[in-house]
N, C-alpha and C positions, 0 to 999 in steps of 0.2 A: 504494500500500500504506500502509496505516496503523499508524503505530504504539498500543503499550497503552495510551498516556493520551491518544490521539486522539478525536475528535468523538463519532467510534463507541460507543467505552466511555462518554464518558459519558452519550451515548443513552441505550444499555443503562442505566446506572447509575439515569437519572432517570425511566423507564420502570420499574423495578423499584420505588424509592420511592413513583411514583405509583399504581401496582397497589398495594403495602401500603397505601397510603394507603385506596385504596376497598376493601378489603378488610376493615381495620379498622372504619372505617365502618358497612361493610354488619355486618357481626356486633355492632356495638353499635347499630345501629338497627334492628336483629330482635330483638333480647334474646338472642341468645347468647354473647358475649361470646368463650370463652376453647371454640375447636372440641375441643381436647383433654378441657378436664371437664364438658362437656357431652356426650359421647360418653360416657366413664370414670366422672362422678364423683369424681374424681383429680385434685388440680391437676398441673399440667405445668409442668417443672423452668421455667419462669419466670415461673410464677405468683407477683405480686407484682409484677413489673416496672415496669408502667407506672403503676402506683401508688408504685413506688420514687422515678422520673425526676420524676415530677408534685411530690411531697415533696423531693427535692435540690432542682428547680428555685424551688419556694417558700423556702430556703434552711435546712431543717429536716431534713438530714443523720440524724439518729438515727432518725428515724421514717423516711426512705429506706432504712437498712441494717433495719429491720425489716421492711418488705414484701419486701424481696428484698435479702441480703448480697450478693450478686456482681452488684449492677447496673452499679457501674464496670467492671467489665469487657468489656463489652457492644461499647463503640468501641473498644476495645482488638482485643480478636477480626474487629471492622469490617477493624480498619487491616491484621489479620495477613491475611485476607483478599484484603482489595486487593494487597496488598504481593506475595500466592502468586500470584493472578491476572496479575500483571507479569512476575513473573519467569520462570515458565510461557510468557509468550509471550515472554519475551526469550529462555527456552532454545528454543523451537523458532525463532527468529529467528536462531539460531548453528547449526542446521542438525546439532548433535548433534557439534558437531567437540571433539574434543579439547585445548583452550587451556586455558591459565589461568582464562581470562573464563570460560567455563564453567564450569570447575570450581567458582568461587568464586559465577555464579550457582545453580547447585545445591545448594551448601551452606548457602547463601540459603533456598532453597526448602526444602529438609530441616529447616530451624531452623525458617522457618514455622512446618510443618505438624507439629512435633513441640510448638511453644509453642500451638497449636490443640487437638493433641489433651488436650495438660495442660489447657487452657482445661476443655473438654467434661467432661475425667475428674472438674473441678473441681465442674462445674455438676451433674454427675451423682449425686456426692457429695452438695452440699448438699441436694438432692432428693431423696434416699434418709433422709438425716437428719430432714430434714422432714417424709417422709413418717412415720414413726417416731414423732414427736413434733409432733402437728398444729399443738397450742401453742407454737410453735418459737421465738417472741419469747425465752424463759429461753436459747437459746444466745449471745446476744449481752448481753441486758439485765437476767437474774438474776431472770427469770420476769416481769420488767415491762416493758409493753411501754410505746416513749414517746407521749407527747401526739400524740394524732393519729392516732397505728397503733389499729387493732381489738384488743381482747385476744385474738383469736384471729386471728391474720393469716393462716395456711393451714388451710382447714378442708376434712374429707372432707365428701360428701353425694351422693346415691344419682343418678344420670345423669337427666338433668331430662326428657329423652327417653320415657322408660320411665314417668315421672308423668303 
């Protein structure tokens, strides 16, 4: 039997990177880019992202929080994640007994998925705000966006589909 942070999970884990990985790929070597505003027209609560991580990474922070405010939070959610997935299988590894341990891994678990759902409620928010105001740079930078960011960093346009 294996435990959560056995060979297994991290099969799984490097299995699922590797799938995003061609997945990404294939949608930016087809020219669609982002499946959600290609279908809609609509960016999708994390459009900007990888244009945020690209911008942190070159060390240019302000025009990161311009393509996307909540991209820190990203591995944040990663870690709460993993963190549920553990202890999930550490409570079904206690076989549902009533202990201490238990108790305390489930309160584990409930803080998770309630610091998850805040996450989500969060992402969901800035994505409704966004949508509101395409031009969304002015809620961070007072209508200017910095070096680097697009002046229009989320924009509507009609599903490329249907063109």
């Amino acid at each position: 039997m294996r435990g959560p942070g056995g060979a297994d999970a991290c099969r799984r884990a490097l299995s699922a990177c590797g799938a995003a990985v061609l997945a990404v790929g294939a949608l930016t070597v087809s020219g669609i880019g982002c499946v959600f505003r290609f279908a809609t027209g609509v960016p999708c609560p994390g459009c900007g992202m990888t244009r945020a991580y690209l911008a942190f990474l070159s060390g240019d922070v302000a025009c990161a929080l311009a393509f996307h405010p909540l991209f820190w939070m990203v591995p944040i959610a990663g870690l709460l994640a993993a963190a549920q997935g553990a202890l999930s299988s550490m409570l079904v590894a206690t076989g549902g007994a009533r202990c201490a341990r238990h108790a305390l891994l489930r309160a584990a678990w409930r803080a998770c998925v309630a610091l998850l759902a805040l996450i989500a409620c969060t992402f969901l928010a800035v994505w409704l705000v966004r949508l509101a105001d395409p031009c969304d740079a002015g809620l961070l930078f007072s209508g200017v966006p910095p070096s680097g960011a697009e002046a229009d960093v989320v924009f509507l346009s009609s599903p490329r589909w249907l063109g």
